[in-house]
C-alpha positions in Angstrom: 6.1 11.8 -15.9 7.6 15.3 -14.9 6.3 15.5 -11.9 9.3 17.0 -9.6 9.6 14.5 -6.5 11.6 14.3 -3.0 11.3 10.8 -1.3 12.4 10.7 2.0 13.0 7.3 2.7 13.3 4.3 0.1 13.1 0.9 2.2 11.4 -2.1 0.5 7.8 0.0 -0.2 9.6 3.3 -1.5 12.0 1.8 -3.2 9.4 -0.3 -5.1 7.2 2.6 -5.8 10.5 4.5 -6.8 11.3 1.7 -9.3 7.8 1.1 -10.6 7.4 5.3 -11.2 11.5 5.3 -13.4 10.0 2.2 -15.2 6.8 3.9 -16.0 8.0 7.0 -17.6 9.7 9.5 -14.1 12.7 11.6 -15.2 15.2 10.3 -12.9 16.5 13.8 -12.7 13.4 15.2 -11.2 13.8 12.6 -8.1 15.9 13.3 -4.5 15.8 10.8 -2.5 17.1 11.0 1.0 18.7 8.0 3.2 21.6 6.5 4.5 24.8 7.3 2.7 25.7 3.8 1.1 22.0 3.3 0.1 21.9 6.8 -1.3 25.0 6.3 -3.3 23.3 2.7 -4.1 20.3 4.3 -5.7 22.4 7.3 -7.5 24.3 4.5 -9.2 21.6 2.1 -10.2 18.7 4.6 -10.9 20.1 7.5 -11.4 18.4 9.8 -8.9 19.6 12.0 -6.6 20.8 10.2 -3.4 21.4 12.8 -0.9 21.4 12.1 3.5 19.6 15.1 4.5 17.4 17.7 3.2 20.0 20.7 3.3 21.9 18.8 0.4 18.8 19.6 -2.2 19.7 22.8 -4.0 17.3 25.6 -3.5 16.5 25.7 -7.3 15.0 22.7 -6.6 11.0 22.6 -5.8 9.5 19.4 -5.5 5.8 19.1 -6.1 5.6 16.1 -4.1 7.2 15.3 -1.2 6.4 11.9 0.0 7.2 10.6 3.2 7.9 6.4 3.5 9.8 6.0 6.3 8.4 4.5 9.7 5.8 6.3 11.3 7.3 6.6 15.1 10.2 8.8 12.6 8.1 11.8 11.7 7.7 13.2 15.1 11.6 13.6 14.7 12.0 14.8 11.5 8.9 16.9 9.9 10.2 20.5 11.2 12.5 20.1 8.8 10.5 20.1 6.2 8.4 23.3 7.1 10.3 25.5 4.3 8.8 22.9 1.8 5.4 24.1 2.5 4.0 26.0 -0.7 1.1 25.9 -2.5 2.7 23.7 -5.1 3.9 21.0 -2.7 1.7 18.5 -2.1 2.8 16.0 0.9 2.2 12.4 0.3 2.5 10.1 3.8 2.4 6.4 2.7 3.3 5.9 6.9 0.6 3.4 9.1 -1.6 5.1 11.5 -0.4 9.0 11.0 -3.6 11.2 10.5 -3.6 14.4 8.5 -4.0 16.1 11.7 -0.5 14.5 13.0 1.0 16.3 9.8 -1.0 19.5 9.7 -0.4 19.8 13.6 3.7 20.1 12.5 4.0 21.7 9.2 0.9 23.8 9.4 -2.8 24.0 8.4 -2.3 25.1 5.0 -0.1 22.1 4.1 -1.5 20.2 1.1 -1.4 16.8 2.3 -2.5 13.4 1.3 -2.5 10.4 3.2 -2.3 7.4 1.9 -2.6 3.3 2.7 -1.0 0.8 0.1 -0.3 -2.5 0.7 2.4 -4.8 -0.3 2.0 -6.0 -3.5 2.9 -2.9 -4.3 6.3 -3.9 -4.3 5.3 -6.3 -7.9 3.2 -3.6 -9.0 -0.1 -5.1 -7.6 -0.5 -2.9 -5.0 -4.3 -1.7 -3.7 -4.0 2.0 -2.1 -6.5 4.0 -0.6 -6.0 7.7 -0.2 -7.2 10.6 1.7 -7.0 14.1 0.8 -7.3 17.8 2.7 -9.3 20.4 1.7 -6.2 22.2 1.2 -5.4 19.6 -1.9 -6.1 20.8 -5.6 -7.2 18.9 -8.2 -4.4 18.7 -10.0 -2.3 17.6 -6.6 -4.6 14.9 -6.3 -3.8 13.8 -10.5 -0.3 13.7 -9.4 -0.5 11.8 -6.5 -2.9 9.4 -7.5 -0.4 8.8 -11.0 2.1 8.2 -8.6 0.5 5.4 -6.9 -1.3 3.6 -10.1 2.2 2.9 -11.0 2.0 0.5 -8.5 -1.3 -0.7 -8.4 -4.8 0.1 -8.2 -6.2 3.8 -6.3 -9.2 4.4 -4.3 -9.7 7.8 -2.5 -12.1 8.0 0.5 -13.6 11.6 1.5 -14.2 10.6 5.2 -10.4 9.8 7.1 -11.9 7.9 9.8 -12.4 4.9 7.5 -9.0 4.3 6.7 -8.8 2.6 9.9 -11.4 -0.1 7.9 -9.1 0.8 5.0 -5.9 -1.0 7.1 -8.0 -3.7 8.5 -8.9 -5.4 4.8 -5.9 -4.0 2.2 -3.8 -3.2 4.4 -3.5 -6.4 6.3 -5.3 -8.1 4.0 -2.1 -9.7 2.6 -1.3 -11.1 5.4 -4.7 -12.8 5.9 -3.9 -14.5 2.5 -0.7 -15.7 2.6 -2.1 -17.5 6.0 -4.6 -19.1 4.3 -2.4 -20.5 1.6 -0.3 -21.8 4.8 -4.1 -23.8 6.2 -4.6 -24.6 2.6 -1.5 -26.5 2.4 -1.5 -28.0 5.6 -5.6 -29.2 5.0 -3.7 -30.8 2.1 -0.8 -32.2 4.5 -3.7 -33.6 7.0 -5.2 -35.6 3.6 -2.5 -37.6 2.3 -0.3 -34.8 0.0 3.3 -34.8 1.0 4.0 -31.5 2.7 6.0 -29.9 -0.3 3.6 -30.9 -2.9 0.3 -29.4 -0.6 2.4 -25.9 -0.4 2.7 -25.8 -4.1 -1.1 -26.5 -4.8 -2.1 -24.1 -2.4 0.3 -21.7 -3.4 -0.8 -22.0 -6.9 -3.7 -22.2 -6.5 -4.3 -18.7 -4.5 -2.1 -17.1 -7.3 -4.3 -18.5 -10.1 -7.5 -17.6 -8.7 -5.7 -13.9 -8.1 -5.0 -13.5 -12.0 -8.2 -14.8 -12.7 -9.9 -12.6 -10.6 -8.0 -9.7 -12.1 -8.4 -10.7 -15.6 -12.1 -11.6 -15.6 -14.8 -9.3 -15.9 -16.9 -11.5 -14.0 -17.6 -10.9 -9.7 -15.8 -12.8 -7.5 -19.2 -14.8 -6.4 -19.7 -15.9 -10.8 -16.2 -17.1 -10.8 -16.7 -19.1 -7.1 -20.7 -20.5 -8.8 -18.9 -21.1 -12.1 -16.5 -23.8 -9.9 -19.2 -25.0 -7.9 -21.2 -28.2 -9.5 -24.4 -28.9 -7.2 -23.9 -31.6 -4.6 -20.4 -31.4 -6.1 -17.2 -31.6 -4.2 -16.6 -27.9 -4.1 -20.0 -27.4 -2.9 -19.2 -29.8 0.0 -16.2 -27.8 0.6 -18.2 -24.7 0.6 -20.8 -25.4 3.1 -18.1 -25.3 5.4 -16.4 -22.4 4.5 -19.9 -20.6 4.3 -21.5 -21.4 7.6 -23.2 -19.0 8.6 -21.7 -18.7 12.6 -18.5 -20.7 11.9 -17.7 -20.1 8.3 -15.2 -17.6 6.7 -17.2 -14.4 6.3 -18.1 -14.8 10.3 -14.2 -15.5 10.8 -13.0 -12.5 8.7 -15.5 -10.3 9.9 -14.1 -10.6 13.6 -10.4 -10.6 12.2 -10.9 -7.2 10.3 -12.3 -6.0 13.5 -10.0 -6.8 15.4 -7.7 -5.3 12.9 -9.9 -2.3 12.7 -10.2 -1.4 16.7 -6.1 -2.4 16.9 -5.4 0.8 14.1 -7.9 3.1 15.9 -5.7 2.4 18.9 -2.0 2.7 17.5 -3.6 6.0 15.7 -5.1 7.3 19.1 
């Protein structure tokens, strides 16, 4: 990849996304990253990017065609004026930051600011990231190849033409990891509350959640074949299942209310 990049901010999601782009091909030399001295010295050393602190160290003969923003979103109220110059109809600004709309952007750097926002998750950080993006109308073609490149390097894309669902977007990849990792947690303790000895019941459940993840990936089959495919009639899965699959108490009742919940709570923080 050639793609000329400044990333402003490289915690634990940009500095995955910044390892998994060098390990997939990014000239190191076409990358500024801005932080904190020692990290930016860190990441000059180890990666061999440019680590700089603030956005008057990048030389002028540099022109990024992607400037992505991954620092926390209650920053960018404090910092995007800064970044006005940038605007060009070659730049393309990339926001991987919860809850900031286009408008929030377009509202500080101008209208005819190519922006994409975008949701990923956390996975991303082992490459097995899911992010949803949203383009303006202001975005070419060829902006949205690079961005959506970008992000493949960590995981799989989806783009949505319609902004407001990225608040639906949050609710099931964005949190959605966290709804997993709890169930492993109720697995493990079911397992606890019938008999398994507490370390043992985390490690099947554990397992067992990561399996069925690398199956689902690897099979070409839906997730309801591969749950049939388990299930013999009258079996003990299918016992376990008309449980889980009641139809007021069961899970899809249960996650329906948590995504929500999860949906109103991001169309508050973003309001």
């Amino acid at each position: 990849m050639k793609t000329r990049l400044l990333l402003v901010g490289c915690g634990k999601m940009g500095g995955a996304m910044l390892e998994g782009w060098l390990a997939r091909g990014l000239n190191a030399n076409n990358v500024y990253v801005i932080e904190q001295a020692e990290t930016a010295e860190n990441l000059e050393t180890r990666l061999g990017v440019h680590g700089i602190t603030e956005l008057s160290e990048m030389p002028d003969t540099f022109v990024p065609q992607v400037v992505l923003f991954a620092v926390k979103p209650q920053v960018l109220p404090d910092i995007l004026d800064l970044y006005k110059p940038l605007v060009r109809a070659e730049t393309v600004f990339l926001s991987v930051a919860a809850g900031r709309t286009s408008e929030f952007f377009a509202s500080r750097l101008g209208e005819t600011a190519r922006i994409v926002r975008a949701m990923p998750n956390t996975p991303a950080a082992v490459s097995r990231g899911m992010t949803v993006m949203f383009p303006t109308d202001y975005v070419s073609a060829a902006q949205r190849d690079m961005c959506e490149t970008l992000l493949r390097a960590v995981g799989e894309v989806s783009w949505i033409t319609d902004e407001s669902l990225m608040d639906a977007v949050t609710a099931v990849s964005g949190s959605g990891p966290a709804y997993i990792f709890h169930m492993v947690e109720a697995l493990a303790q079911a397992g606890v509350t019938a008999g398994l000895p507490e370390e043992q019941a985390m490690l099947l459940a554990r397992q067992t959640v990561v399996g069925a993840g690398f199956l689902l990936d690897e099979s070409p089959e839906t997730a309801e074949t591969l749950r049939k495919n388990v299930t013999s009639p009258g079996g003990t899965t299918a016992a376990a299942l008309n449980v889980l699959m009641d139809p007021q108490d069961g899970l899809p009742a249960l996650l329906t209310r948590a995504v929500e919940a999860a949906r109103k709570r991001s169309v508050e923080l973003a309001g």
